[in-house]
C-alpha positions in Angstrom: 0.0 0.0 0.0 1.3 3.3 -1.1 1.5 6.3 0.3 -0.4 5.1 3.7 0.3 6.8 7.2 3.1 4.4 9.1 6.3 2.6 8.1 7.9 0.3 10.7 11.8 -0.8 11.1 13.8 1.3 9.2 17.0 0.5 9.9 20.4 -0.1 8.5 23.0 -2.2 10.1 27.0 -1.0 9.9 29.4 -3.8 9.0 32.6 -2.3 9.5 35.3 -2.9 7.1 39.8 -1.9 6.8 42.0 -3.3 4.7 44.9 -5.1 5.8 47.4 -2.8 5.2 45.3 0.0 7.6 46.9 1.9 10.2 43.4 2.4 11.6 40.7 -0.4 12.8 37.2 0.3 14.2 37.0 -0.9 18.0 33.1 -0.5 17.7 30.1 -1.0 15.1 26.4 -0.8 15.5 22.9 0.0 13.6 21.7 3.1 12.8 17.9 3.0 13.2 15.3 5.5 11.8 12.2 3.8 13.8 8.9 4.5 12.3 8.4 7.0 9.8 4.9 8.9 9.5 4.4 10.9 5.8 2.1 12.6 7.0 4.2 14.6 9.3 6.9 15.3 6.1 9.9 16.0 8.2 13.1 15.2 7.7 14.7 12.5 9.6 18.1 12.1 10.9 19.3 8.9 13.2 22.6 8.3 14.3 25.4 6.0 15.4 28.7 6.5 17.3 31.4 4.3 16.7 34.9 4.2 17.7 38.5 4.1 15.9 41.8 3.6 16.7 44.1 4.9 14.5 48.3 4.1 14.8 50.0 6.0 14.2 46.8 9.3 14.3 46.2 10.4 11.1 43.0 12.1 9.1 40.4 9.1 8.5 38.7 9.0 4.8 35.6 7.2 5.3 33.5 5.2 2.4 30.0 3.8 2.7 28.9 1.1 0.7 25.1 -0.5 1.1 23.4 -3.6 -0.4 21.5 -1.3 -2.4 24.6 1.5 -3.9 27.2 3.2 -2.8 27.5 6.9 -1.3 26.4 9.6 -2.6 23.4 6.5 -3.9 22.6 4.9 -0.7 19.0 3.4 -0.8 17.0 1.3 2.1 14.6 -1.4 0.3 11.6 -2.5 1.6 11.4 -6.1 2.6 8.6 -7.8 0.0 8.1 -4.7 -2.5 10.4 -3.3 -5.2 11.0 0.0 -3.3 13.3 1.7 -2.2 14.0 5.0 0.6 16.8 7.1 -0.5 19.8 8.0 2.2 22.7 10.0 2.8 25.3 9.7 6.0 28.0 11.6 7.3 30.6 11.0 9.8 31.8 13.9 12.3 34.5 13.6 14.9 33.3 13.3 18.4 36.4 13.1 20.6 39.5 11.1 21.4 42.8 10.8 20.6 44.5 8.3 18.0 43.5 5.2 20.0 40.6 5.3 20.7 38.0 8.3 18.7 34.6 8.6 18.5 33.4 9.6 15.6 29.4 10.1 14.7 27.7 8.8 11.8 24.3 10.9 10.8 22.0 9.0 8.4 19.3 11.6 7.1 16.3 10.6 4.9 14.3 13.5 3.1 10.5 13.9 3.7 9.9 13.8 0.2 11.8 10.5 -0.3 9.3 8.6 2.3 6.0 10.6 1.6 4.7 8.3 -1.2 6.9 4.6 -0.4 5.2 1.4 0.8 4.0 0.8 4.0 6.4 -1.8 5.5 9.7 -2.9 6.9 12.8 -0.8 5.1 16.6 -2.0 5.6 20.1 -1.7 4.5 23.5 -3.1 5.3 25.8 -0.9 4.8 29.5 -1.4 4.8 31.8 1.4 6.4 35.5 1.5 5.3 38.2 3.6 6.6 41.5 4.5 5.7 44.2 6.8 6.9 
């Protein structure tokens, strides 16, 4: 059903990701999780996650982000039984720390008008989160 008042479990699960060559490792993964979405509101919706990084020696982090669905700027949740799909965008901001052991936040943010007219339903993603030094 389109365009109906409640969606349910929006979520996307982190798997985090470094190559083996890295100088930095995450210490700490998690989900991000939008909880339920109501159009009719048609606000937009930001959900976060903090996870931690140790870095050796410190030294600026590039982060990617990779779902099941595309890849950032393109990241998409799809709806469990339907052929649908939420558009999302995240963002990572330093929280505190030192090389070790940071914090670092990561903002997922869906657009009203990308949830306003999807199915009714369960959404998810699994996105992948790599860093490099």
């Amino acid at each position: 059903m389109r365009g109906a008042r409640w969606f349910v479990g929006v979520a996307v699960g982190l798997a985090a990701v470094t190559p083996a060559n890295a100088a930095c490792t995450f210490r700490s993964t998690g989900a991000i999780s939008f909880g339920t979405l109501d159009p009719s509101i048609a606000t937009l919706q930001t959900a976060v996650a903090d996870v931690r990084v140790r870095c050796t020696p410190a030294a600026p982090i590039a982060w990617s982000f990779a779902g099941n669905n595309g890849a950032a700027p393109n990241l998409r949740m799809r709806h469990a039984t339907q052929n649908d799909f939420i558009p999302y965008s995240i963002a990572p901001s330093y929280v505190s720390g030192g090389a070790n052991n940071q914090t670092w936040r990561l903002t997922a943010t869906i657009l009203a008008a990308n949830y306003q007219t999807a199915y009714v339903g369960n959404f998810s993603d699994v996105m992948t989160v790599t860093i490099n030094p």
